[in-house]
FIMI-816045 format. One record per residue (C-alpha): residue number from 1; x, y, z. Coordinates in steps of 0.5 Angstrom, whole numbers. Example, Ala and Ser with C-alpha at 12.3 -4.5 7.8 and 13.67 -1.06 7.14 Angstrom:
2
<atom n="1" east="25" north="-9" up="16"/>
<atom n="2" east="27" north="-2" up="14"/>
! end
This chain:
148
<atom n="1" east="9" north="-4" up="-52"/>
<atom n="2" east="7" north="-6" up="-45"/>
<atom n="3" east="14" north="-9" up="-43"/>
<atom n="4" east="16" north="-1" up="-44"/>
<atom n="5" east="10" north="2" up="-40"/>
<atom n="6" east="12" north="-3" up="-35"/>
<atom n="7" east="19" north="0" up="-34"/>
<atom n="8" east="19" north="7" up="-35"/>
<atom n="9" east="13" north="5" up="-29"/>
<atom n="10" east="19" north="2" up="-26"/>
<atom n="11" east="25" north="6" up="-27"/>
<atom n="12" east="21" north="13" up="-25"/>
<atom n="13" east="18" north="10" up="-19"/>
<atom n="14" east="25" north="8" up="-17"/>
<atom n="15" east="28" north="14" up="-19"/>
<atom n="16" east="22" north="20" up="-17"/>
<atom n="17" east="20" north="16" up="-11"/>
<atom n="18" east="26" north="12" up="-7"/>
<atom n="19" east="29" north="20" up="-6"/>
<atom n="20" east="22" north="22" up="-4"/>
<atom n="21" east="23" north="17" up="2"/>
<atom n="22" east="29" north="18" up="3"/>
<atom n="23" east="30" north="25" up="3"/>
<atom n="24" east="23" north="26" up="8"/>
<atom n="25" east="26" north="20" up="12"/>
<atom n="26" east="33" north="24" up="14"/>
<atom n="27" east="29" north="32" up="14"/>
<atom n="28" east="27" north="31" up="22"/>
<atom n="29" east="33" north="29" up="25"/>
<atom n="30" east="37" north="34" up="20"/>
<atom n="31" east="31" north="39" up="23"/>
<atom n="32" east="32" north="37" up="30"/>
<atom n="33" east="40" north="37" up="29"/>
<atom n="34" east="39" north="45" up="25"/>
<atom n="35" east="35" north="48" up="31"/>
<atom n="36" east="40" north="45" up="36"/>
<atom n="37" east="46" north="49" up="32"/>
<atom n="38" east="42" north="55" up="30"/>
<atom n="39" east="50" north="59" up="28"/>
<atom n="40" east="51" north="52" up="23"/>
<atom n="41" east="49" north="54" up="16"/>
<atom n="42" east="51" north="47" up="14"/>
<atom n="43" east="46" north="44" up="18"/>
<atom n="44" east="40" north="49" up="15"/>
<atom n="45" east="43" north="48" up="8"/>
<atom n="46" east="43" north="40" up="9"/>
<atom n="47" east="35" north="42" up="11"/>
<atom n="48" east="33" north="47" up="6"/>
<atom n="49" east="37" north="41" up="1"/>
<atom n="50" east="32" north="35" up="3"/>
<atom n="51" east="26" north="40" up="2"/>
<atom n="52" east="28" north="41" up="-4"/>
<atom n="53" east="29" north="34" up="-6"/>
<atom n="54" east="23" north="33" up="-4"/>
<atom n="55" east="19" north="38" up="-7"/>
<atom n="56" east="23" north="36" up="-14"/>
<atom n="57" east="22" north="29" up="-14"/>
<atom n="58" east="15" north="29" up="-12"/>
<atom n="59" east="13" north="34" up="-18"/>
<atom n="60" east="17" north="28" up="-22"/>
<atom n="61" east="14" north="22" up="-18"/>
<atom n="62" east="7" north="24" up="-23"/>
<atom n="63" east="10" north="21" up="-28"/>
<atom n="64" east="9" north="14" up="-24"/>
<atom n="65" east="2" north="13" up="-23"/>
<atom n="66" east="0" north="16" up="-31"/>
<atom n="67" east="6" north="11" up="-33"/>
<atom n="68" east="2" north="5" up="-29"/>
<atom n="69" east="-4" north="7" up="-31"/>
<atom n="70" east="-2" north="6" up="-38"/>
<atom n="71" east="1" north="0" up="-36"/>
<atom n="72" east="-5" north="-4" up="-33"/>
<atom n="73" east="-9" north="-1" up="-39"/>
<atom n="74" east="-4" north="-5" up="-43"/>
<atom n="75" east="-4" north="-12" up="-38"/>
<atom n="76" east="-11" north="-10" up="-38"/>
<atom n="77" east="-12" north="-11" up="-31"/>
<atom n="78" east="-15" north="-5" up="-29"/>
<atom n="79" east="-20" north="-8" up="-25"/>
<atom n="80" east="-16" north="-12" up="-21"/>
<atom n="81" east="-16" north="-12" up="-14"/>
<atom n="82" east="-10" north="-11" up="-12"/>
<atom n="83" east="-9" north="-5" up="-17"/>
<atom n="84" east="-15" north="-2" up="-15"/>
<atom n="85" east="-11" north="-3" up="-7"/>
<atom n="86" east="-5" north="-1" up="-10"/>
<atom n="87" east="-9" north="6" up="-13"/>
<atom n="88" east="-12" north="8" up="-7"/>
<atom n="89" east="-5" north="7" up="-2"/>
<atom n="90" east="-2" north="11" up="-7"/>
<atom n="91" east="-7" north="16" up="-7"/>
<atom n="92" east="-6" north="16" up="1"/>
<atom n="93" east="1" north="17" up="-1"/>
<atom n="94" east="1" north="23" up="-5"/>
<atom n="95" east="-5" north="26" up="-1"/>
<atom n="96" east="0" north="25" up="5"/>
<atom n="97" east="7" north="28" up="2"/>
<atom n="98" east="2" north="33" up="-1"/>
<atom n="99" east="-1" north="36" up="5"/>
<atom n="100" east="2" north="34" up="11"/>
<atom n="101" east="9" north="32" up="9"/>
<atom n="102" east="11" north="38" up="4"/>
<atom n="103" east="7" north="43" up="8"/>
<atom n="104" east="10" north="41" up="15"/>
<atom n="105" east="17" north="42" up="13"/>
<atom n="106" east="17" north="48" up="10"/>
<atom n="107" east="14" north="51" up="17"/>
<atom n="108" east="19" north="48" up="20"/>
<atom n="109" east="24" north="51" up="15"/>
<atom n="110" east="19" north="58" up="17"/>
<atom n="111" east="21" north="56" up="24"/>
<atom n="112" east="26" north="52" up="26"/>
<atom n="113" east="25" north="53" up="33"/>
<atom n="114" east="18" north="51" up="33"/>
<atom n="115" east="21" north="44" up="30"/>
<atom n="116" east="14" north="39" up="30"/>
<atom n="117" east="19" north="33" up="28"/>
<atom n="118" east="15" north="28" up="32"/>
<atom n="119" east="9" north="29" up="28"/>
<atom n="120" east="13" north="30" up="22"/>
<atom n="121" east="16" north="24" up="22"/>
<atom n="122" east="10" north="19" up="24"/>
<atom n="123" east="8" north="23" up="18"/>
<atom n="124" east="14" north="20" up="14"/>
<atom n="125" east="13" north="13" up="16"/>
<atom n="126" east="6" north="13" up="14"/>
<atom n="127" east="8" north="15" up="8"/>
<atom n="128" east="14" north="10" up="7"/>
<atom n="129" east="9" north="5" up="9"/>
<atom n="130" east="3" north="6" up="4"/>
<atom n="131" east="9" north="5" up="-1"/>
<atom n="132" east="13" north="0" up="1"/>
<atom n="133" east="5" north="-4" up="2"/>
<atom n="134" east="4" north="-1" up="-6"/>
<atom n="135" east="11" north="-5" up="-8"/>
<atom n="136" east="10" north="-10" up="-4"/>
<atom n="137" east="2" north="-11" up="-9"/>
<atom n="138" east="6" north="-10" up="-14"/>
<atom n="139" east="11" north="-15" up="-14"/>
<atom n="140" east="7" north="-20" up="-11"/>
<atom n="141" east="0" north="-19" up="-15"/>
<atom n="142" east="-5" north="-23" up="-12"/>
<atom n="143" east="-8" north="-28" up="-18"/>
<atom n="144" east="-3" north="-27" up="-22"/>
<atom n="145" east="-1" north="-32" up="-27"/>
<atom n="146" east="7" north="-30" up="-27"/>
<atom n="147" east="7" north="-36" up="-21"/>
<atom n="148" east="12" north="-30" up="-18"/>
! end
């Protein structure tokens, strides 16, 4: 059971998280390029498209930390340091998408003109950092008997 709670964890933090990341990392710039061309439907369209992707795939992303959950439960590790750091980067993380992320490009998509994307996108890198961080610990796993 754990070798299967270990890989949805794995397979939905690949696939909820990795478009997250991406999709917020390339919203700025595409803002910045929609505000210079305010006639190009194609450059609003491409930011209306990475808003949504975000907001999908951080709806789906819930699913990583409850199949983590399970999967620590099962590998009984529950207590361990570098999980317990791992769920407070990842509650960081998802604090930061939910409240500053989301929130700031559906204002710039209210307002194209009054486009905050140096803010945004420092925001963004906080939160690509505070998962790559998370990854790294979960690969790494200080303590842990697998010699990886």
């Amino acid at each position: 059971m754990t070798k299967f709670l270990l890989i949805v964890h794995v397979l939905a933090a690949i696939i909820a998280i990795g478009p997250v990341t991406v999709a917020a990392s390339a919203f700025p710039p595409a803002a910045r390029r929609a505000a210079a061309e305010p006639d190009s439907g194609d450059a609003l369209g491409t930011v209306r498209n990475l808003h949504r992707i975000c907001r999908v795939y951080a709806a789906v992303g819930v699913v990583v930390p409850v199949f983590g959950f399970a999967t620590a439960g099962s590998m009984q590790v529950l207590g361990d340091a570098w999980l317990i750091v791992s769920i407070v980067l990842t509650a960081l993380a998802a604090g930061i998408l939910a409240l500053l992320i989301l929130p700031g490009q559906s204002a710039v998509l209210e307002d194209l003109g009054a486009v905050a994307s140096a803010r945004l996108a420092m925001y963004t890198g906080m939160f690509n950092l505070l998962w790559a961080t998370v990854t790294v610990l979960m690969i790494v796993r200080p303590g842990s008997t697998t010699g990886a």
